[in-house]
Backbone as CSV, one residue per row, in Angstrom:
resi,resn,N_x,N_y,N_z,CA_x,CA_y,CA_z,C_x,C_y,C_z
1,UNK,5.158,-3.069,17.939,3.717,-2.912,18.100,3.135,-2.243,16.862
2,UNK,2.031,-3.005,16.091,1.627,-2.469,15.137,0.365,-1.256,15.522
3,UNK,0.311,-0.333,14.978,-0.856,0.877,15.250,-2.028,0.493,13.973
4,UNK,-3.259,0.903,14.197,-4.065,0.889,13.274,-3.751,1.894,12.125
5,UNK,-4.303,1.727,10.803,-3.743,3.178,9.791,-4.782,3.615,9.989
6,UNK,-6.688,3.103,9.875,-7.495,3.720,9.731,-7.614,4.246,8.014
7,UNK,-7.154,3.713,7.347,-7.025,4.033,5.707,-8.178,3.321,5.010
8,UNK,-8.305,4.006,3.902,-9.761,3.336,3.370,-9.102,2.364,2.674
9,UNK,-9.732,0.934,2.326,-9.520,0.462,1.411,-9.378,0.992,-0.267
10,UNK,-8.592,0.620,-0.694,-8.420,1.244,-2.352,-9.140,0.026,-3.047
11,UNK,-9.564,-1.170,-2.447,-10.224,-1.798,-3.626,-11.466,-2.079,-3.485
12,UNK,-12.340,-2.287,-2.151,-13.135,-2.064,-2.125,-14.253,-0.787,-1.274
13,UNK,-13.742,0.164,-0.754,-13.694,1.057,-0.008,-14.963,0.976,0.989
14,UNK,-15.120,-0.338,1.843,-15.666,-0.405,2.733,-14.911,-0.246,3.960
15,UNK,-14.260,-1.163,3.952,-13.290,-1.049,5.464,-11.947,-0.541,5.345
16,UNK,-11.361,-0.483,6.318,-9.942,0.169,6.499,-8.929,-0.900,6.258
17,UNK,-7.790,-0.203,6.384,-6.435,-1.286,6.343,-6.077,-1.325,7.928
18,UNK,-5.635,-2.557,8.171,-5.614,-2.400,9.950,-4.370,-3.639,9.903
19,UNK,-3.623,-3.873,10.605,-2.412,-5.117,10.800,-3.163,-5.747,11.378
20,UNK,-2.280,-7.357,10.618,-2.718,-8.163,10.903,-1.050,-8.936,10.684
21,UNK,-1.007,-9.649,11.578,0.165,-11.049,11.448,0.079,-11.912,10.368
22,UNK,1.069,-11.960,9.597,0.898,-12.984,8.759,2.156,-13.790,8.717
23,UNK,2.166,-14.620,7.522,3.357,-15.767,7.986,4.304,-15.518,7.848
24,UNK,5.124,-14.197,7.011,6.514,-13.439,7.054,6.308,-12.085,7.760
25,UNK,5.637,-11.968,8.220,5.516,-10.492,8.926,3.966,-10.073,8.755
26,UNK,4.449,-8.872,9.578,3.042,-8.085,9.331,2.558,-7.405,7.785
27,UNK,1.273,-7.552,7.911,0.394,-7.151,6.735,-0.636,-6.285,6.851
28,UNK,-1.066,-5.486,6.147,-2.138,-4.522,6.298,-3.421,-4.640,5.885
29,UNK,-4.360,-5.553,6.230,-5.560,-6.403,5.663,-6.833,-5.268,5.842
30,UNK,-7.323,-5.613,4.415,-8.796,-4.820,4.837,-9.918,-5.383,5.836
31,UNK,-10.611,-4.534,6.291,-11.323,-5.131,7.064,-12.877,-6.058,6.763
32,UNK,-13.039,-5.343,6.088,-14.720,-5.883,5.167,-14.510,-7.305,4.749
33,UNK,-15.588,-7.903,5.202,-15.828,-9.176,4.721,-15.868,-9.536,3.828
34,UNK,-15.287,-10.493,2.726,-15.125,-11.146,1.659,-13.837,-10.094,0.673
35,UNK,-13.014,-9.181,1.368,-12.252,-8.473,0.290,-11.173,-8.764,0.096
36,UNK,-10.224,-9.536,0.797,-9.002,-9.607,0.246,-7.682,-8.856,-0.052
37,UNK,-7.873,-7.859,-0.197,-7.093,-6.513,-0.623,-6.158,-6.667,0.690
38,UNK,-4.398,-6.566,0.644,-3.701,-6.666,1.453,-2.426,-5.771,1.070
39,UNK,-1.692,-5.336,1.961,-0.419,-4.898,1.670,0.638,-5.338,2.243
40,UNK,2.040,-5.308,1.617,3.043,-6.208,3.279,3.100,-5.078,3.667
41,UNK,3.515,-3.787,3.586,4.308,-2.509,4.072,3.014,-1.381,4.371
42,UNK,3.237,-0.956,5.925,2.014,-0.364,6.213,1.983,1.151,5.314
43,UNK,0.585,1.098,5.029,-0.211,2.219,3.898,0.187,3.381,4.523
44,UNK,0.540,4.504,3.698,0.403,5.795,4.037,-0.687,7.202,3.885
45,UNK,-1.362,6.551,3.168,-3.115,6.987,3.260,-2.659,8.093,1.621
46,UNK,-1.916,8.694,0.979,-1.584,9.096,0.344,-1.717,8.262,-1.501
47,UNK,-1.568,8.332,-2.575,-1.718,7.824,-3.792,-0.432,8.034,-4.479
48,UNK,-0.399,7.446,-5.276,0.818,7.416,-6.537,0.809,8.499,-7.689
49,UNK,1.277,9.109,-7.879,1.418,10.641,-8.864,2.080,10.067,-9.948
50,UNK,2.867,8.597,-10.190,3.773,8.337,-11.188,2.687,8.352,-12.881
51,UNK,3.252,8.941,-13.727,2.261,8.943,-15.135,3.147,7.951,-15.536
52,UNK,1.552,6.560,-15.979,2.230,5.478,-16.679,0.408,5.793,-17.534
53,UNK,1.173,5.364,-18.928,0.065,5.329,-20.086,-0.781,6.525,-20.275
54,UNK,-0.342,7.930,-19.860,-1.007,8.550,-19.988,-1.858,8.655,-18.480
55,UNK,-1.798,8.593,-17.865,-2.624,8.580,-16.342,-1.662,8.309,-15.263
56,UNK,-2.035,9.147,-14.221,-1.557,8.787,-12.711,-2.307,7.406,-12.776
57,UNK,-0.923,6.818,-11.571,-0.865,5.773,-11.584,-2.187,5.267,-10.441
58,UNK,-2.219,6.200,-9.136,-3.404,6.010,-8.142,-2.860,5.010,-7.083
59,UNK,-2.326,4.262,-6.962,-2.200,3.417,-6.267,-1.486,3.282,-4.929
60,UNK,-1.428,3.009,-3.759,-1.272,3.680,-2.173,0.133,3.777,-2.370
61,UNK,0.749,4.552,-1.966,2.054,4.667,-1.502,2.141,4.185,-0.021
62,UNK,3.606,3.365,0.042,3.530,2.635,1.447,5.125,2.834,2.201
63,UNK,5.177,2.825,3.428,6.310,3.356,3.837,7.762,2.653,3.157
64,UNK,8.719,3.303,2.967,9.969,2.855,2.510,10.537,2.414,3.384
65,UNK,12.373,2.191,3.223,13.009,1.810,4.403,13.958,3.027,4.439
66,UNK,14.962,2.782,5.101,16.282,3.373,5.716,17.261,3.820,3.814
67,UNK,17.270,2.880,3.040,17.689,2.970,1.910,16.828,3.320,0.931
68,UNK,15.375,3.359,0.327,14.531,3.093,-0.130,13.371,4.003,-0.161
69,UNK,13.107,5.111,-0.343,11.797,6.277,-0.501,10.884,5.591,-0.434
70,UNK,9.418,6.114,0.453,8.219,5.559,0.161,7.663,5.356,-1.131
71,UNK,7.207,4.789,-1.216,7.176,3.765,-2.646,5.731,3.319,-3.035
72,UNK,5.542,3.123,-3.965,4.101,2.483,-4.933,4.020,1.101,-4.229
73,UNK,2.319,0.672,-4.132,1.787,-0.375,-3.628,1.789,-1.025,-4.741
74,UNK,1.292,-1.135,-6.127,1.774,-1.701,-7.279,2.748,-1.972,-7.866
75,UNK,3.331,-3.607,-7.678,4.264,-4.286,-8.583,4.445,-3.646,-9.693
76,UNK,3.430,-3.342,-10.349,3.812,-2.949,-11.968,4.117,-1.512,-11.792
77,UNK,3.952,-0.524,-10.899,4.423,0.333,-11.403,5.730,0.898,-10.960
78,UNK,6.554,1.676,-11.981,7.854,2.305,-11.751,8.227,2.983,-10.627
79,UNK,7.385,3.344,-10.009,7.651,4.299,-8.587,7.586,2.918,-7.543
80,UNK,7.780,1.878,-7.811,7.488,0.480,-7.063,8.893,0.655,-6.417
81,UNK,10.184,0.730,-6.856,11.233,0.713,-6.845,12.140,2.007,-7.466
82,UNK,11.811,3.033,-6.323,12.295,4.336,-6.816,13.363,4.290,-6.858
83,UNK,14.072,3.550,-6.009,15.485,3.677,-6.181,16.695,3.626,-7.492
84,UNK,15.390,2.958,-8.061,16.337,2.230,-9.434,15.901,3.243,-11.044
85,UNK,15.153,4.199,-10.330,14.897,5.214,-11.386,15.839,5.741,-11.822
């Protein structure tokens, strides 16, 4: 059973992230009309602390697994895959 997060959107900060079914599993879709913004791994309402280029990185941290630390919502960044730090 998926729970609501109630999390703001990070890209357009109208609506929340809320589950939704999608075609490999669940996803965390914003709610606002026309936004797009999705996650596979539900949001932890928290941001990314990793310094890439001179700046925090910002980007949601989302739950990990059993092997795997909660982790960066951004592909590109290094805290994406803490494990391999």
């Amino acid at each position: 059973d998926l729970k609501p997060t109630n999390i703001e959107c990070p890209a357009c900060r109208k609506g929340t992230l809320e589950p939704s079914r999608g075609r490999f599993g669940p996803l965390y879709k914003c709610t606002a009309k026309g936004c797009g913004f999705y996650v596979e791994t539900r949001p932890l309402g928290r941001k990314c602390k990793t310094i890439r280029e001179g700046k925090k990185c910002g980007a949601l941290i989302v739950e990990g697994t059993k092997t795997i630390p909660d982790r960066c919502s951004d592909k590109t960044c290094p805290n994406r895959n803490p494990h391999k730090l």
